[in-house]
N, C-alpha and C positions, 0 to 999 in steps of 0.2 A: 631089206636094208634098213639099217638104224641111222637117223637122220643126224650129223652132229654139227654146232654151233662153236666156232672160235673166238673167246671174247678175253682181249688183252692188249694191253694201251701197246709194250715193246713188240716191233716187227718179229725179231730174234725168236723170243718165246711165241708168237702163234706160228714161228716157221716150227721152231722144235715140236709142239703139236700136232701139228700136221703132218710132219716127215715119220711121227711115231702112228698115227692113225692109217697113213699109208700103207702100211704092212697089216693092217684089220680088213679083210675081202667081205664081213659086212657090215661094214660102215663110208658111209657117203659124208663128206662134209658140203654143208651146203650153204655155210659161209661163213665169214671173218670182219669180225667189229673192233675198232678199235678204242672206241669209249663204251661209255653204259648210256648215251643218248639214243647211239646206232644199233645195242645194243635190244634197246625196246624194242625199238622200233622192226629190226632181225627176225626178234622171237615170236612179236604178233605176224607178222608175215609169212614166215617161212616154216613157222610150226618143227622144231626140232625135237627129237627126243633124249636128246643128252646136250647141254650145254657147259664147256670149259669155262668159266666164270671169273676172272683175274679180282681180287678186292678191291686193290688199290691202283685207281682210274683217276683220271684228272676228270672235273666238271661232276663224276658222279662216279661211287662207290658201286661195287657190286653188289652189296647189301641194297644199297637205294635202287637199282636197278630190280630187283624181288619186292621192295617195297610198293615201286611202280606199277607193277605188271599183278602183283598181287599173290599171293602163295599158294591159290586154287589154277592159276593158269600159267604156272610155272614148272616145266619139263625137268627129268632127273639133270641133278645139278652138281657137278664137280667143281669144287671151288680151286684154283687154282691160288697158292699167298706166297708172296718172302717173311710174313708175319707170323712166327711159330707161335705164339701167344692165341692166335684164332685157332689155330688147328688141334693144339691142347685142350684149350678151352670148350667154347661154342663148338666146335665142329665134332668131336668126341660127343660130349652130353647128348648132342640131338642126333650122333648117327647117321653124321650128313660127311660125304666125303670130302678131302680134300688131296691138292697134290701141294707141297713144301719146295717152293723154290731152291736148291735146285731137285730137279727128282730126276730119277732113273728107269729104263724100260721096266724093269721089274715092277718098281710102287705104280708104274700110268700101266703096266696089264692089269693088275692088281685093281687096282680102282675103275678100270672101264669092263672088266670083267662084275665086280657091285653093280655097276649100273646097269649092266644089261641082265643080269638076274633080276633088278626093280623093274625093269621093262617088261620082260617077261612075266614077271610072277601073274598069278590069277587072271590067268588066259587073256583077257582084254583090258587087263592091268585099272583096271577103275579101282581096287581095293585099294592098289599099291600104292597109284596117284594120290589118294586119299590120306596114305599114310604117311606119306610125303610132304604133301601139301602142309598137314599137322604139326609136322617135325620143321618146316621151315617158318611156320608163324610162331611156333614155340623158339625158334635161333633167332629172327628179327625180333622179338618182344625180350628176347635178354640183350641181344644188341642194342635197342632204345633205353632199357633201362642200365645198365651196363656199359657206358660206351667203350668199354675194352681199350685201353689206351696201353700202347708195348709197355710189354715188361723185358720183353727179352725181341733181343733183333739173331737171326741168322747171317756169318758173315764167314763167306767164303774164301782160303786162303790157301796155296801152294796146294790146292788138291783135295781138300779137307773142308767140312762144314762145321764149325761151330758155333755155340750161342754165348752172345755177351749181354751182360743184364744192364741195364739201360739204367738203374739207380745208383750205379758205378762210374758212371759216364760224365764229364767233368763237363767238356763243353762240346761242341759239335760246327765246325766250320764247313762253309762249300767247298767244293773241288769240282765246280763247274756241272757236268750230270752227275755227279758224285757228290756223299757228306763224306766230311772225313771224323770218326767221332774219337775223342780226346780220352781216354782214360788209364787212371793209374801211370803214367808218364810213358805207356803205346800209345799208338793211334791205329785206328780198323776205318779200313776205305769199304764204304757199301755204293752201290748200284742204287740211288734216288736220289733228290734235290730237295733242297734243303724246304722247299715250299709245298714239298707233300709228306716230305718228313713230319714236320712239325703238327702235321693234322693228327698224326696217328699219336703223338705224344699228350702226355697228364699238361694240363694247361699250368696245372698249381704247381709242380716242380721244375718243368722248361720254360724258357720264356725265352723268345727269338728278339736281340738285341739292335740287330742291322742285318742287314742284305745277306751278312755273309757270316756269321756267328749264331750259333745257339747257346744260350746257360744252362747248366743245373742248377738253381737256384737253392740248393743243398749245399751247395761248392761255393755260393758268392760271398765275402769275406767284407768288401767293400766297397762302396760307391765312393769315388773320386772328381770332382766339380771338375768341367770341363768347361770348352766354349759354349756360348747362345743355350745353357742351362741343360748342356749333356751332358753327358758319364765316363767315366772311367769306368768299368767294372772288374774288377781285383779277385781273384777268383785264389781259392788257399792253396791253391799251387805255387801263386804266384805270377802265373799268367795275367795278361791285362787287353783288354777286349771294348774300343769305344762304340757307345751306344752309336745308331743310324737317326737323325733325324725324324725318317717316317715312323721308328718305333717308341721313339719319345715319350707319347702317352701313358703306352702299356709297362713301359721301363715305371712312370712314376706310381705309376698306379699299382702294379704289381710287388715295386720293390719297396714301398713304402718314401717314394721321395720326395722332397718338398715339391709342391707346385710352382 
């Protein structure tokens, strides 16, 4: 039996996981994390040989979870993303699998079929681990120097998946567990919160204004004086978006405004 690891912050996605592994007679799951703390802490324990690996975890990345753990004691590794930017990139170059939120039986046999050929390979698999091991400190060492910040988001709509490029993208509002992002005068509703969005974006082109808005700072037209030395911010749409208080700083400092 192949031992497998469920690691994904949403309930939903480690059920869909699991409900497709169920139907594999050899493979055992022998448990489910919901961050990359419990994560560690799973993989030194319970010694798994295939791990589902979600990227984007509140508290810590699943990149930082391999950076933890270290890339010589880190088991075959399916990365699981809604970030097609990673899976194009990084995960191509180095030959390291991934599954693209949303996936289908076919691409999860498809990938846990790779994995169990890495398992297998050269009988007590010490080569493979090795080459493994290789190929994941070669993906975390362009991950550090690289931070990969979206280019492109995957946004699923009436049945259909496709990609909208994020330097298109005007501004970016909440909608509660949802962003709703602004472009071209659409709007595309995605599955995250605005405060784990914002980590995956270019710091120098977004700039998150208040609680409940993001800019493109490509898009900003004009700053307009407001109360206690906040903003307006005037976006060439035409849209207008006050700054928050707590982001007051980053507003001056980033958008060039007086002190």
């Amino acid at each position: 039996m192949i031992r497998a690891l469920i690691v994904d912050d949403e309930p939903l996605a480690r059920e869909r996981i699991r409900d497709l592994l169920a139907a594999e007679p050899d493979i055992e799951v022998v448990g489910e994390c919901g961050d990359g703390a419990e994560a560690v802490a799973a993989i030194e324990d319970l010694s798994p040989q295939i791990v589902f690996l979600d990227i984007q975890m509140p508290e810590m990345t699943g990149f930082e979870v391999l950076e933890t753990l270290g890339a010589d004691r880190v088991p075959a590794v399916i990365f699981v993303t809604a970030y097609d930017q990673y899976a194009l990139d990084a995960f191509d170059i180095h030959a390291i699998d991934y599954l693209l939120k949303p996936f289908d039986r076919a691409r999860f046999s498809w990938a846990l079929d790779r994995a169990r050929r890495l398992i297998g390979a050269h009988g007590d698999g010490a080569d493979a681990a090795a080459d493994l091991a290789e190929r994941l400190r070669s993906l975390l060492a362009d991950v550090d120097r690289d931070r990969r910040y979206l280019k492109r988001l995957a946004v699923k709509s009436g049945g259909r998946v496709y990609f909208l490029q994020l330097d298109q993208v005007e501004w970016i509002e909440s909608a509660g567990n949802y962003a709703r992002l602004h472009e071209g005068g659409r709007s595309h509703l995605v599955r995250t919160t605005l405060k784990r969005l914002v980590e995956t974006l270019d710091p120098d082109r977004f700039l998150r204004i208040s609680r409940s808005a993001i800019v493109n700072l490509d898009f900003v037209r004009e700053l307009q004086p407001w109360f206690r030395g906040g903003y307006v911010v005037v976006l060439t749409s035409g849209e207008k978006q006050r700054t928050g208080r707590k982001y007051q700083e980053s507003v001056n400092r980033l958008l060039g405004a007086p002190q």
